[in-house]
C-alpha positions as a printed NumPy array, in Angstrom:
array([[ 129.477,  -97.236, -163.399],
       [ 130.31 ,  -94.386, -161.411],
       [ 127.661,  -91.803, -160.161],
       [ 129.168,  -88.886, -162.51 ],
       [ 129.343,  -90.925, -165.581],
       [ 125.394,  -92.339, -164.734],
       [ 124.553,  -88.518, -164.369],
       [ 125.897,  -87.475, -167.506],
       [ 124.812,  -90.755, -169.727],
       [ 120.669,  -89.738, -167.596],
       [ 121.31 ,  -86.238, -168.863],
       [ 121.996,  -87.249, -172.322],
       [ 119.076,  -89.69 , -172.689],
       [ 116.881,  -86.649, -171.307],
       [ 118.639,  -84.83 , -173.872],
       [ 117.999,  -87.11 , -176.693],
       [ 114.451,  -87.935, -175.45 ],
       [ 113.813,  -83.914, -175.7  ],
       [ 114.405,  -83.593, -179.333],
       [ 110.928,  -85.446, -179.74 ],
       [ 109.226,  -82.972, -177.461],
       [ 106.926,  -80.512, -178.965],
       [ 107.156,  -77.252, -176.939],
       [ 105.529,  -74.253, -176.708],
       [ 101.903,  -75.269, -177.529],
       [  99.024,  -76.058, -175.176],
       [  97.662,  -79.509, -173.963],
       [  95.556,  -80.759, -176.01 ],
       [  92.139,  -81.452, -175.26 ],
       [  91.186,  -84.414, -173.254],
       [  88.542,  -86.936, -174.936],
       [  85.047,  -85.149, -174.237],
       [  83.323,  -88.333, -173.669],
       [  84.89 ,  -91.715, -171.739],
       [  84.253,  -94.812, -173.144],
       [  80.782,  -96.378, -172.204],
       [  80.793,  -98.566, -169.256],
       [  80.712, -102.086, -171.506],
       [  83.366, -103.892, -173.217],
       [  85.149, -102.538, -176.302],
       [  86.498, -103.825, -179.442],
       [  89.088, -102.509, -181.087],
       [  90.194, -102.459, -184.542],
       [  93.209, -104.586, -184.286],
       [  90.723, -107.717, -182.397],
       [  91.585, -106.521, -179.317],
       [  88.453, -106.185, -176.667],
       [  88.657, -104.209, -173.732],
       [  86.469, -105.73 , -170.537],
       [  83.457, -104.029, -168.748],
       [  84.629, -101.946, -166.341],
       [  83.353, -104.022, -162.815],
       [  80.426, -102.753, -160.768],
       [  82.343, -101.656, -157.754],
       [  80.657, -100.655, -154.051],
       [  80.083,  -97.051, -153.256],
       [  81.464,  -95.762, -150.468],
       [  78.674,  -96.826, -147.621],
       [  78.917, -100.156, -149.037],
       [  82.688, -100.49 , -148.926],
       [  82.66 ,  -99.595, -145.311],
       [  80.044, -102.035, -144.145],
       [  82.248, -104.972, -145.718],
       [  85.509, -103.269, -144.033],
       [  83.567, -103.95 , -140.426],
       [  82.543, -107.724, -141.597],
       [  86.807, -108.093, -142.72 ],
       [  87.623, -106.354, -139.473],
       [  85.465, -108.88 , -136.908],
       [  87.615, -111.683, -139.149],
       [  90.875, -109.925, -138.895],
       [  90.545, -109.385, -135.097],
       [  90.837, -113.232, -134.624],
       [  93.428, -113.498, -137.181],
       [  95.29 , -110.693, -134.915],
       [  95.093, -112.717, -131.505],
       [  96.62 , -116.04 , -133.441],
       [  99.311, -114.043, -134.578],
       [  99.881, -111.544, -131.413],
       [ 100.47 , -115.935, -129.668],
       [ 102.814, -116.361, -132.575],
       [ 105.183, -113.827, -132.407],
       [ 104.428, -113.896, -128.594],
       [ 103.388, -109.94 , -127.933],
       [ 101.061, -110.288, -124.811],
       [ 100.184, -106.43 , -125.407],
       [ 100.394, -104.423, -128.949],
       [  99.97 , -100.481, -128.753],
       [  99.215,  -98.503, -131.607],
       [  99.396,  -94.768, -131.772],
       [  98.089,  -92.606, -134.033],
       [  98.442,  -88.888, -134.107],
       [  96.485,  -85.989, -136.438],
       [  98.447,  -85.251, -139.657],
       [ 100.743,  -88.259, -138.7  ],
       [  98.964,  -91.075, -138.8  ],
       [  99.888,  -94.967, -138.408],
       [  99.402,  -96.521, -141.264],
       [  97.893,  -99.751, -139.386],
       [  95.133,  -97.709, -137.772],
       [  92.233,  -97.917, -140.582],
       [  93.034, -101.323, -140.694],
       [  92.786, -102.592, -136.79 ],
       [  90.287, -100.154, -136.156],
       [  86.888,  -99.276, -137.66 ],
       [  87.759,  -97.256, -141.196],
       [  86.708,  -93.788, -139.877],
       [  88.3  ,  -90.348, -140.147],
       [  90.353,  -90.092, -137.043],
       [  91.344,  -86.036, -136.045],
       [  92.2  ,  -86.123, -133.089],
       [  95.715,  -84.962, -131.126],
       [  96.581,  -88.536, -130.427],
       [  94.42 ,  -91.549, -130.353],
       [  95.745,  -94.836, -128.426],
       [  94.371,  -98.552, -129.385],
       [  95.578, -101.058, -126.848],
       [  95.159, -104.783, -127.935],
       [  95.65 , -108.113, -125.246],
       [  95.853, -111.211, -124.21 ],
       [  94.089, -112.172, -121.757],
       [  94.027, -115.95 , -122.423],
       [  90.51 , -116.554, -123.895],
       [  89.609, -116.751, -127.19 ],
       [  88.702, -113.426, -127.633],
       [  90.725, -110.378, -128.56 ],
       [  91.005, -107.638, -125.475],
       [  90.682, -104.319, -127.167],
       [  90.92 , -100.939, -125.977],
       [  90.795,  -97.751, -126.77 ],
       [  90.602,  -93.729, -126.09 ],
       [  88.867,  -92.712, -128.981],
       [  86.028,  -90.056, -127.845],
       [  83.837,  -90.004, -130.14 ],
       [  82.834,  -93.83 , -130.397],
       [  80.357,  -94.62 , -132.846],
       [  78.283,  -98.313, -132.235],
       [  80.312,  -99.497, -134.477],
       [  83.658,  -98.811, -132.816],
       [  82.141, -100.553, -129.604],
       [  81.472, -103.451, -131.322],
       [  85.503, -104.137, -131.942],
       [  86.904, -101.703, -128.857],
       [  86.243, -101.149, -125.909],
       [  86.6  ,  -97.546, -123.473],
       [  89.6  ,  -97.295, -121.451],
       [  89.367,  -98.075, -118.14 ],
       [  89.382,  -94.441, -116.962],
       [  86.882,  -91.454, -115.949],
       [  85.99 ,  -89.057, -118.643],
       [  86.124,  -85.452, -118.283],
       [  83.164,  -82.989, -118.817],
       [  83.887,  -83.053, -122.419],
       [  83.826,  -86.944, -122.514],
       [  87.61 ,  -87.34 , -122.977],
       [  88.783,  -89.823, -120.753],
       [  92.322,  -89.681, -119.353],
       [  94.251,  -91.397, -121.283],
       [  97.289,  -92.277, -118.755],
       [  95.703,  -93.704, -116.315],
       [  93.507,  -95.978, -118.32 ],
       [  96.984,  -97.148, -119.882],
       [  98.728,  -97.691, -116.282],
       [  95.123,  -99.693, -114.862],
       [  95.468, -102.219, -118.193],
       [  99.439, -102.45 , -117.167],
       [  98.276, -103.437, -114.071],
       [  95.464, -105.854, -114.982],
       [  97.281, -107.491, -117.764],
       [ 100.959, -107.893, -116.492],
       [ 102.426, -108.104, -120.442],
       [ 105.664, -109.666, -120.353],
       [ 106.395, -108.095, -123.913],
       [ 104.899, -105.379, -125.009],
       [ 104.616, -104.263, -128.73 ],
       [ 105.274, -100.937, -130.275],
       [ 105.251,  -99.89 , -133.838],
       [ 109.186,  -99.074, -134.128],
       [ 112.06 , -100.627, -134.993],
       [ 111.425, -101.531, -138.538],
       [ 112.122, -100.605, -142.01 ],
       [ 108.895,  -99.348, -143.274],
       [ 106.51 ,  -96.981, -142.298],
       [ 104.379,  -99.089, -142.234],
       [ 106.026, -100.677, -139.342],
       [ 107.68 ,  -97.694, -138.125],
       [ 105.154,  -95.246, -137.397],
       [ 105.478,  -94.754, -133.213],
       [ 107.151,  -91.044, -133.17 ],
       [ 109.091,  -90.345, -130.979],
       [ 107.101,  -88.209, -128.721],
       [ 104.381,  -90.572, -128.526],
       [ 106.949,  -93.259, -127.081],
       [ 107.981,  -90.743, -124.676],
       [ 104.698,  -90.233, -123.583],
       [ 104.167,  -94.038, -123.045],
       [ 107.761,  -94.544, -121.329],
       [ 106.954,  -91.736, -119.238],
       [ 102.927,  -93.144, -118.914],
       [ 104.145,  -96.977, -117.521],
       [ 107.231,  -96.429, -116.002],
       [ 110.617,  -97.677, -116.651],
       [ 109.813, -101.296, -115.44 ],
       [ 106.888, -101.331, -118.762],
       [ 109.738,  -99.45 , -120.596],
       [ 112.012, -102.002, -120.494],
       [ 109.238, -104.738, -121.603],
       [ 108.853, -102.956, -125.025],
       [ 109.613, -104.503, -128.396],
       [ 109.619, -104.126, -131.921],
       [ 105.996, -105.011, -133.321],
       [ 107.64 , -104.901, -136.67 ],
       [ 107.371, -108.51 , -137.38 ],
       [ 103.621, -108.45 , -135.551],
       [ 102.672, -105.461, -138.064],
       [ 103.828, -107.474, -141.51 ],
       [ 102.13 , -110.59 , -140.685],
       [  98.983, -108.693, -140.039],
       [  99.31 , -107.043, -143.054],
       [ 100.483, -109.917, -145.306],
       [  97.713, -112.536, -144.274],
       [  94.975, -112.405, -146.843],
       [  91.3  , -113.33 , -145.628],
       [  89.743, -116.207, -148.116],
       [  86.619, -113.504, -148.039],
       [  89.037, -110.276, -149.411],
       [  89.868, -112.202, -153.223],
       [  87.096, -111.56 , -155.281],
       [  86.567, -108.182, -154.131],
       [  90.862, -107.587, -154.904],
       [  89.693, -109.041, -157.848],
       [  87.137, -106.135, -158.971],
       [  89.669, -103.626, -158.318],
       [  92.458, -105.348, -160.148],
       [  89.906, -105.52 , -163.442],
       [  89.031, -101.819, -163.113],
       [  92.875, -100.937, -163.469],
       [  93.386, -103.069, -166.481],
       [  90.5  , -101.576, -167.718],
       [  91.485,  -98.43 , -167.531],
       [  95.228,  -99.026, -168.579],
       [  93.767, -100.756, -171.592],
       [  91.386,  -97.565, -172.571],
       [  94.472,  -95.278, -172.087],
       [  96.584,  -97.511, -174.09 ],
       [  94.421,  -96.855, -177.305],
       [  93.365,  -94.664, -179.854],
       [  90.363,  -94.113, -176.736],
       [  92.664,  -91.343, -175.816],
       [  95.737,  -91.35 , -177.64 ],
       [  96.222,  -89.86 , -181.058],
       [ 100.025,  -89.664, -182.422],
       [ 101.08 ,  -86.266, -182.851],
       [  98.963,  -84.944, -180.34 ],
       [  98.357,  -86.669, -177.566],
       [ 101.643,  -85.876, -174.642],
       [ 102.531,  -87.649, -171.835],
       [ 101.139,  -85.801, -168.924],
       [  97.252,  -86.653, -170.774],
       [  97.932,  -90.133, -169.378],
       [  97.921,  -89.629, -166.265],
       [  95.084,  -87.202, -166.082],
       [  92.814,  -89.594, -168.074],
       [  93.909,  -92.458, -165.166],
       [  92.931,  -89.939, -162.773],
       [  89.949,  -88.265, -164.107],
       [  88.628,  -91.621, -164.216],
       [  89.397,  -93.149, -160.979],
       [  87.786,  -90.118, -159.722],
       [  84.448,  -90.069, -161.961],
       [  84.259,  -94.256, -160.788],
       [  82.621,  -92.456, -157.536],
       [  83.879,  -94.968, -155.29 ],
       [  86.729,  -92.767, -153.315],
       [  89.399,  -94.39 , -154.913],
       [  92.552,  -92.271, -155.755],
       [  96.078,  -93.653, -157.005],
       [  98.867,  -94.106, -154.551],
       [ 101.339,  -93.309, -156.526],
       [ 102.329,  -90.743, -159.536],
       [ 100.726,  -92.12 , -162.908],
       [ 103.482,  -91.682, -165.4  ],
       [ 104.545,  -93.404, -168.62 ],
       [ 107.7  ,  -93.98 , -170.299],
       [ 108.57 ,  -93.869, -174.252],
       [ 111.138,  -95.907, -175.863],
       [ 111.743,  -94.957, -179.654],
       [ 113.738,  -95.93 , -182.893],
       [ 114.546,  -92.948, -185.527],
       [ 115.265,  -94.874, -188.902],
       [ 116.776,  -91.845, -190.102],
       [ 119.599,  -91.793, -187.856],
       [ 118.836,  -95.639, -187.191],
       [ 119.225,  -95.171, -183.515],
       [ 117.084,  -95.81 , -180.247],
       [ 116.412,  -92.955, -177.814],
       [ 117.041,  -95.324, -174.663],
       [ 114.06 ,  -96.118, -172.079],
       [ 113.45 ,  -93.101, -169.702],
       [ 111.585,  -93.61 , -167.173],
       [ 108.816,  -91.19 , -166.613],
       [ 108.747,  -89.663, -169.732],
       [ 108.839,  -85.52 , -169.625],
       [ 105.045,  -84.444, -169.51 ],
       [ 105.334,  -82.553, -172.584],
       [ 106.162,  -85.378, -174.776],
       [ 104.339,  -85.791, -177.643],
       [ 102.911,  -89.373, -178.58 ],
       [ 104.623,  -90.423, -182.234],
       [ 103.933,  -93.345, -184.544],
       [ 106.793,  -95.706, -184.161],
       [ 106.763,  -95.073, -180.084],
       [ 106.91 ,  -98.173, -177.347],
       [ 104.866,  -96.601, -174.562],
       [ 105.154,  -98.283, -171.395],
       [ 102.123,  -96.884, -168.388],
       [ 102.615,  -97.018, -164.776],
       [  99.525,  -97.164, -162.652],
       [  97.916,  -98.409, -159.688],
       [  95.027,  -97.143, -157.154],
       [  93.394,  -97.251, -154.467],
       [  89.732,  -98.673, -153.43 ],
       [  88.425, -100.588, -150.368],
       [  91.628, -100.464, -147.758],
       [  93.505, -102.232, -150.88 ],
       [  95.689, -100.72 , -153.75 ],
       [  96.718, -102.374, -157.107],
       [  99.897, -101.705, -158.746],
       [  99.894, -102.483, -163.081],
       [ 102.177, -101.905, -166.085],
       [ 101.515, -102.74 , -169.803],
       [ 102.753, -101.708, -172.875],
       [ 101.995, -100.592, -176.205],
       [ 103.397,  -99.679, -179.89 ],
       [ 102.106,  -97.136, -182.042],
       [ 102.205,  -98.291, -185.479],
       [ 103.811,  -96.104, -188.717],
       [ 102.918,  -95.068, -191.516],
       [ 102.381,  -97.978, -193.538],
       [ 102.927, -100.849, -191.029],
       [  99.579, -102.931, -190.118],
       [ 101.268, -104.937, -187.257],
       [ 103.876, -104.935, -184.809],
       [ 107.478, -105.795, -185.565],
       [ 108.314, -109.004, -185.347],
       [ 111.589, -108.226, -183.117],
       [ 109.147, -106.483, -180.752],
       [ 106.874, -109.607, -180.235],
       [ 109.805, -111.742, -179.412],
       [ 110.649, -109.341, -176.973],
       [ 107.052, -109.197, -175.37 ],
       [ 107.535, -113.447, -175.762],
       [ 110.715, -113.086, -173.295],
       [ 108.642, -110.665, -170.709],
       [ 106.081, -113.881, -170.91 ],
       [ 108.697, -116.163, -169.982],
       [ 109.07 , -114.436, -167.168],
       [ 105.689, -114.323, -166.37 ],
       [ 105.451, -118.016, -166.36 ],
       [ 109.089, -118.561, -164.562],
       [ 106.9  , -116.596, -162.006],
       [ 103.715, -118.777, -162.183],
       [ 105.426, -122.141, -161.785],
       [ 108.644, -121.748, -159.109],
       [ 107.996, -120.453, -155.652],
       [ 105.828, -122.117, -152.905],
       [ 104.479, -120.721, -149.755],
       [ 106.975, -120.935, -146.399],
       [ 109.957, -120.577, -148.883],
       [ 111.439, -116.767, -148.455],
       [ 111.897, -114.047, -150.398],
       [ 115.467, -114.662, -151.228],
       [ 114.695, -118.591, -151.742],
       [ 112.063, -117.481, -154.4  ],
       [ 114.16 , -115.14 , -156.001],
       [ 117.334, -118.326, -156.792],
       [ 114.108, -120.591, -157.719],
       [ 112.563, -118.586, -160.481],
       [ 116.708, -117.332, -161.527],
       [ 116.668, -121.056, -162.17 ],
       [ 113.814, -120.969, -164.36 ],
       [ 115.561, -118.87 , -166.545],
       [ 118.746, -119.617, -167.076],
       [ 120.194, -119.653, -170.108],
       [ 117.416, -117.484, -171.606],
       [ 118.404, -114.847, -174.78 ],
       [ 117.456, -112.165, -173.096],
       [ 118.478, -110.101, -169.625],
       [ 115.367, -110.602, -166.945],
       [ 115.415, -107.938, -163.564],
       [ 113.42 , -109.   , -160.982],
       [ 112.433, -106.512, -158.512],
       [ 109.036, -107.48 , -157.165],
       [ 107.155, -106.523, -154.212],
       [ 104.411, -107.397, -152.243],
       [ 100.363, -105.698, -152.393],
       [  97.402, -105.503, -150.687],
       [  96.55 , -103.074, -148.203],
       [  99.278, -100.832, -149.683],
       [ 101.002, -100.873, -153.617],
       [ 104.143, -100.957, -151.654],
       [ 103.236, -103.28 , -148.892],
       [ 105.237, -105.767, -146.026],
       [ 106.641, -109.079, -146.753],
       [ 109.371, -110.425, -148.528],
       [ 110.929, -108.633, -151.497],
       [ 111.846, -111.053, -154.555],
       [ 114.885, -108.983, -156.235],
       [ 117.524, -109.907, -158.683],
       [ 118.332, -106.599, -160.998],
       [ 120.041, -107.381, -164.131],
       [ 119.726, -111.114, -162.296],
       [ 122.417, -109.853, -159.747],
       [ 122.53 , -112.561, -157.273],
       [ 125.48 , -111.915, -155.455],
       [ 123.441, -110.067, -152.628],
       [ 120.78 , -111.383, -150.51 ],
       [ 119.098, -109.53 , -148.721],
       [ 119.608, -108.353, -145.081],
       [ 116.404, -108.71 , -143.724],
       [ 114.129, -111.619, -145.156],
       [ 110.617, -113.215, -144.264],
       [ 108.786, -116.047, -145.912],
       [ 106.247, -116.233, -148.414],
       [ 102.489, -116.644, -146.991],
       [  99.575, -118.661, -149.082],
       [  97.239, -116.465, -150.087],
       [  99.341, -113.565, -149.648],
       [  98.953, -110.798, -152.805],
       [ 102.352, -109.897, -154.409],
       [ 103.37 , -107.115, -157.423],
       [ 104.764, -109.45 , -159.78 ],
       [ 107.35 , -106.498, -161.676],
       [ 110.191, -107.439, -163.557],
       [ 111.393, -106.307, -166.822],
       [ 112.623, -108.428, -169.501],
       [ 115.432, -106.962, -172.288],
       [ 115.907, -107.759, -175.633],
       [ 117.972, -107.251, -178.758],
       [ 115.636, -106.236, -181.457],
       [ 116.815, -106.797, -185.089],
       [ 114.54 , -104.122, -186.723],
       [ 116.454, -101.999, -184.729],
       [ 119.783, -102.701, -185.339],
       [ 120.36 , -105.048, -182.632],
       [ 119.484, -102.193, -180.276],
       [ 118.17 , -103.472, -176.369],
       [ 113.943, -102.555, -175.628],
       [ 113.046, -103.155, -172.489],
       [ 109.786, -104.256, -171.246],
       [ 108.572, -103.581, -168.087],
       [ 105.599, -105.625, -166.781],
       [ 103.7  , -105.46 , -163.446],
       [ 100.886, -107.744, -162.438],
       [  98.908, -108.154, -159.268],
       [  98.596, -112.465, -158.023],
       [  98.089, -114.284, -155.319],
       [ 100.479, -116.99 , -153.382],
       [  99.136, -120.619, -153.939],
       [ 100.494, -124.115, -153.   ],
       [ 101.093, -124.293, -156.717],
       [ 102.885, -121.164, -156.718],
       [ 101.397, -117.823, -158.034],
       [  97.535, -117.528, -159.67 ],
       [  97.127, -113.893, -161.495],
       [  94.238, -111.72 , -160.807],
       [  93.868, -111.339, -164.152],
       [  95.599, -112.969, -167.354],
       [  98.914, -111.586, -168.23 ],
       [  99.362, -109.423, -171.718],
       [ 100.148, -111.843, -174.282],
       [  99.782, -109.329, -177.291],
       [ 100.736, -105.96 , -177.477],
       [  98.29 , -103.285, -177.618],
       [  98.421, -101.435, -180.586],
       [  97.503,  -98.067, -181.446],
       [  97.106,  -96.251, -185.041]])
């Protein structure tokens, strides 16, 4: 389909969508109370966990430092594996590198440009230096000062503490955070590579290399220690999803789209644990008019002025963050009419297909194979299937959108691998998204789509969910 005629078939479902859309009046109020702390039972059998006792923010950062001490080994393995003899990160205020809370001690970093300087230097332990002026004792435990005077401030000089670890060290290849596709992996500008080319030297200069591959591994190795406490913050998003998927907040007529994502945030923020989503909160609304005995086609977010009917398919969108880690979650719900005490059947066969799915993902790809391997083994899983899968899932963990190998089929498109692969780690976390479409007969035959998004982890048996997929839809009345 050409670009116009997608355009004009958006507009028209934005169009179509609108005519729902109550205008002109003010929100209305959000609930004055939030649900008590314990689990919840609901009137169609459905109970809502506890929400998890999570760590405040002192205690989060005292189990960052115990990760970090692990991680720091981890890094020196893999530094030998990809054989980088010296990795240099640089951060800078208001442009910071996204791997520098997680190499470093978790603090608030300010100033103009802060340089981290990791080595080899053939024992077992990690060579780490840094610039940072304001070290705390527990920054010295990880990193050590440069090797250079400090100034009457206590700034050291940061160039010639570089060019004496040049000289001590000799790196053959030296890392850099450029040359990938992320910004995660990306994040050297390019004035601070100037300032190191001009720093070392051309001879250093021409010893630099991408750190891209370096950067991902780091990222995509799980410690055995991290699960549980993934775990906690996996349960607190379903628990909230699940609360803003009810009559908790929503009441039909009333309740608009936009309320959604302030109840997500509202309560991520009243948690008191620092966490904040990563991403927009947004849902999406999916409708059949009997009257006219047509379906107002999946947008995706919904405007935030819609209003919440009886008879809607609301789909929610949300993830956060807590800890250094971020979970990314999707579920859906119906809102029953007038009359109806249960879902329609059409709509729980297509929930069935989005479970197929779900186990297709369990059951078919191992660690070591890659991305694009993955993608053909679960495709085999479900061939043949009555419905149309997409695929378009993505690793988690430090970041919702985080490094490592995408497993993508849209529409089950497999005529294009990717360009750039990698291969599935055990342990690793992973966004299992994918939606699953089907024809629903109480709708004429029209298509639903169900989008589903679950966080799991990478095990020799293939993937283990954090928590158990939805089975049942979540109904509100």
């Amino acid at each position: 389909m050409s670009a116009v005629n997608t355009s004009m078939k958006t507009a028209r479902m934005v169009s179509a969508l609108s005519a729902f859309v109550v205008l002109g009046c003010s929100p209305p109020n959000t609930p004055a109370e939030h649900p008590p702390a314990g689990p919840i039972e609901l009137f169609d059998g459905r109970i809502i966990p506890a929400m998890p006792e999570l760590l405040g923010l002192r205690a989060q950062y005292g189990v960052r430092l115990g990760w970090l001490e692990q991680k720091h080994r981890v890094l020196l393995e893999l530094m030998r594996q990809h054989d980088i003899d010296m990795w240099i990160v640089v951060s800078e205020e208001f442009h910071h590198d996204p791997v520098m809370q997680y190499v470093a001690p978790p603090l608030h970093y300010t100033r103009r440009r802060d340089v981290l300087v990791f080595a080899d230097d053939g024992s077992e332990r990690l060579a780490a230096y840094s610039d940072y002026w304001r070290p705390t004792a527990d920054y010295a435990r990880f990193i050590e000062p440069l090797p250079s005077p400090r100034n009457a401030r206590g700034i050291q000089e940061t160039a010639s503490g570089l060019r004496t670890l040049w000289e001590q060290f000799q790196p053959e290849r030296v890392g850099l955070n450029m040359g990938g596709t992320r910004g995660h992996d990306s994040g050297l500008t390019h004035d601070s590579y100037t300032f190191l080319a001009e720093t070392l030297g051309s001879e250093a200069e021409a010893r630099f290399v991408s750190a891209a591959d370096l950067v991902e591994a780091y990222f995509d190795t799980r410690l055995p220690d991290e699960l549980e406490y993934y775990r906690d913050l996996v349960l607190a998003t379903d628990v909230i999803a699940q609360r803003a998927l009810s009559n908790l907040v929503i009441n039909p007529g009333e309740t608009r789209a936009a309320d959604i994502k302030w109840f997500f945030e509202e309560t991520i923020a009243e948690l008191g644990v620092g966490g904040r989503p990563w991403f927009e909160i947004h849902v999406a609304v999916q409708r059949f008019d009997p009257v006219t005995d047509t379906v107002i086609p999946y947008v995706h977010p919904a405007p935030d002025d819609l209003v919440f009917q009886r008879g809607d398919i609301i789909h929610l969108d949300c993830g956060f963050d807590y800890l250094g880690f971020a979970s990314d979650w999707q579920k859906v719900a119906y809102i029953l009419r007038d009359g109806e005490t249960e879902v329609p059947p059409g709509l729980v066969r297509a929930l069935e297909n989005a479970n197929i799915v779900h186990a297709a993902f369990a059951s078919a790809p191992r660690p070591g194979m890659t991305g694009w391997e993955a993608t053909l083994a679960i495709a085999e899983r479900l061939e043949g299937v009555a419905f149309l899968p997409s695929l378009y899932s993505h690793p988690i963990g430090y970041h919702g959108h985080a490094l490592g190998p995408s497993i993508n089929a849209r529409d089950m498109d497999l005529s294009s691998p990717p360009e750039r692969d990698s291969y599935l780690r055990e342990g690793a976390y992973r966004s299992v998204e994918f939606s699953a479409t089907t024809a629903v007969p109480e709708y004429g035959g029209a298509e639903v789509r169900i989008p589903m998004e679950d966080d799991a982890y990478l095990t020799s048996e293939g993937y283990e969910y954090f928590r158990p997929y939805q089975t049942e839809w979540y109904v509100i009345r």
